[in-house]
N, C-alpha and C positions, 0 to 999 in steps of 0.2 A: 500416719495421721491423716485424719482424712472429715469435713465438716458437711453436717447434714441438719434441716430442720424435717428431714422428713423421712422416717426412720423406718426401716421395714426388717422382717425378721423369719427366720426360719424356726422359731421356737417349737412351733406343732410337732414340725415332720420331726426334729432331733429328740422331741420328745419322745413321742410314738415309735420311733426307731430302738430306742433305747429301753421302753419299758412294751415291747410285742405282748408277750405273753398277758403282762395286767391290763393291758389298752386294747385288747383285739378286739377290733370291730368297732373301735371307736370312730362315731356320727361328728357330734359335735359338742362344746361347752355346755353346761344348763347353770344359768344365775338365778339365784335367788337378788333381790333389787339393793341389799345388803352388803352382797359381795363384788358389786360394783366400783370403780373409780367414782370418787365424789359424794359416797353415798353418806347419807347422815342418821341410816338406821344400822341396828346391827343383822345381822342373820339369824344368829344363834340365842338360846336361853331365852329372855322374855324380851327381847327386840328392841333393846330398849335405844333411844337415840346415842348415835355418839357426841364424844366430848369435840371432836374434829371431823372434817369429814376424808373420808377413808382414802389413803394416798396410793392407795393401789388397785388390784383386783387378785378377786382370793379363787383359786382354782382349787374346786370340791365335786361337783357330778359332772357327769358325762353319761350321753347318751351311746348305746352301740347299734351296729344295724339292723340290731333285732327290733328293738326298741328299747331296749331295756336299761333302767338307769341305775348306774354303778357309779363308786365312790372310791379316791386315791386312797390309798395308806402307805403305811412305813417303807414299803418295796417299792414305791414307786424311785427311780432318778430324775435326777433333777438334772437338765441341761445347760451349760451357758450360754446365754440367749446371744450374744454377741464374743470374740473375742476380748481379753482382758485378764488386768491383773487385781487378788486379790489383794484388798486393802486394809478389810478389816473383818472380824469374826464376833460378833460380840454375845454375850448373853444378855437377855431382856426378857420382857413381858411378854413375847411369842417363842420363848424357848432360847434357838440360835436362829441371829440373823446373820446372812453374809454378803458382805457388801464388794462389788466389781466396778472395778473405774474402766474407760472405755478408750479407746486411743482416736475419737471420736466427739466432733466440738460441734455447738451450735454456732450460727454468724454472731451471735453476743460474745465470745470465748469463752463460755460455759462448756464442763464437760460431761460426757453423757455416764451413768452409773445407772446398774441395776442393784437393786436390794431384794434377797431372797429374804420371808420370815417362815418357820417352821421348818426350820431345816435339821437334819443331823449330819452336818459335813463329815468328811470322810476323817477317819484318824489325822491321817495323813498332810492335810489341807492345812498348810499358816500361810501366812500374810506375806505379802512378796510372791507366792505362787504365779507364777504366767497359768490360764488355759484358754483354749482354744476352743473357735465359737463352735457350739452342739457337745462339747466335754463332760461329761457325768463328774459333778465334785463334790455331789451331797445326795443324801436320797428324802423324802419329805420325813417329819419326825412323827411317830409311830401315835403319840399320844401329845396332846399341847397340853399348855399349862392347866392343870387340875382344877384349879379356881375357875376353869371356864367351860359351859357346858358346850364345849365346839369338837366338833369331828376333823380328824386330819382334813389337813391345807395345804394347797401351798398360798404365802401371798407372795405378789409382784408388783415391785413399785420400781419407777422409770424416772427417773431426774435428770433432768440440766443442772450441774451443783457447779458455781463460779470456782477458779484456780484458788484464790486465797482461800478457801475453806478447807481444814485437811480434813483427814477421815475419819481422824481419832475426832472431831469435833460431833460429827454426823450420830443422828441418834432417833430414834420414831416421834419424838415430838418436835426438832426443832427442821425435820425433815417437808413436814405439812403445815409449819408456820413462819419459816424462816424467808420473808417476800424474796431477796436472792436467788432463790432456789425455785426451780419452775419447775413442777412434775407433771408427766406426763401421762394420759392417756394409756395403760397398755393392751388393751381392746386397739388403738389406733397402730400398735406395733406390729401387737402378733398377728393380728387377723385380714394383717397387711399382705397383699403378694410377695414373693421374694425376686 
């Protein structure tokens, strides 16, 4: 156990390691202003504002050294950004989400949790699982919910969630309004040195 407000990560490299073949030559991220932490448009279909503004960031193009811009799908894996246990699996309006608590506290005694959405976890994968940080336990899901004119994703959201909250509580709305809960930045994580 171990407390940090200032969080840094190897999500790139565990990424790119894992998925060579679909990421070769990958440069760097490309946003759309949408797919931002905090943003209050959408990206996709007619842009229209959201209802919240966006508790993560959504990983969709990338540039490779040619220049060329390429897009994840279903083959991509999904890495664990930090060591941890899952906690929860749920189905929702981004398909499956899955939710990792962190053995990792802010000085408030908040703890640190990642939420993957559009995932298709592994058969294999329930709740109580330990994995270990850079661990492939989902790969992004091939197609998101039909109602939505969106191109596979992945998102990433990064919270401070207080001890009394369990996990069975946690859920996309009460994640980005619940004042308790401080989410963070993941632009400030991954694009952190290690």
């Amino acid at each position: 156990m171990w407390q940090s407000d200032n969080l840094k990560s190897g999500f790139l490299g565990y990424m790119l390691e894992s998925n060579r073949a679909e990421m070769k030559g990958f440069k760097k991220w490309l946003f759309q202003p949408g797919m931002l932490f905090n943003s209050r448009e959408t990206w996709w279909g007619e842009k229209k504002p959201r209802r919240t503004p966006h508790e993560g960031l959504d990983l969709c193009f990338f540039e490779d050294a040619a220049g060329r811009i390429k897009k994840v799908d279903g083959k991509i894996n999904i890495p664990a950004t930090f060591a941890g246990e899952i906690v929860k699996i749920s189905r929702d309006f981004l398909g499956k989400s899955i939710y990792l608590s962190h053995e990792i506290f802010s000085q408030g005694r908040r703890q640190l949790y990642t939420i993957y959405g559009h995932t298709k976890p592994f058969a294999s994968l329930k709740v109580g699982d330990k994995v270990a940080k850079g661990e492939i336990f989902a790969t992004i899901a091939a197609q998101p919910k039909k109602s939505f004119d969106i191109l596979p994703h992945l998102h990433l959201t990064f919270a401070w969630i207080p001890l009394q909250i369990h996990p069975d509580r946690l859920n996309w709305l009460n994640l980005g309004r619940d004042g308790a809960i401080t989410l963070i930045d993941p632009l400030s994580v991954l694009l952190s040195p290690v």
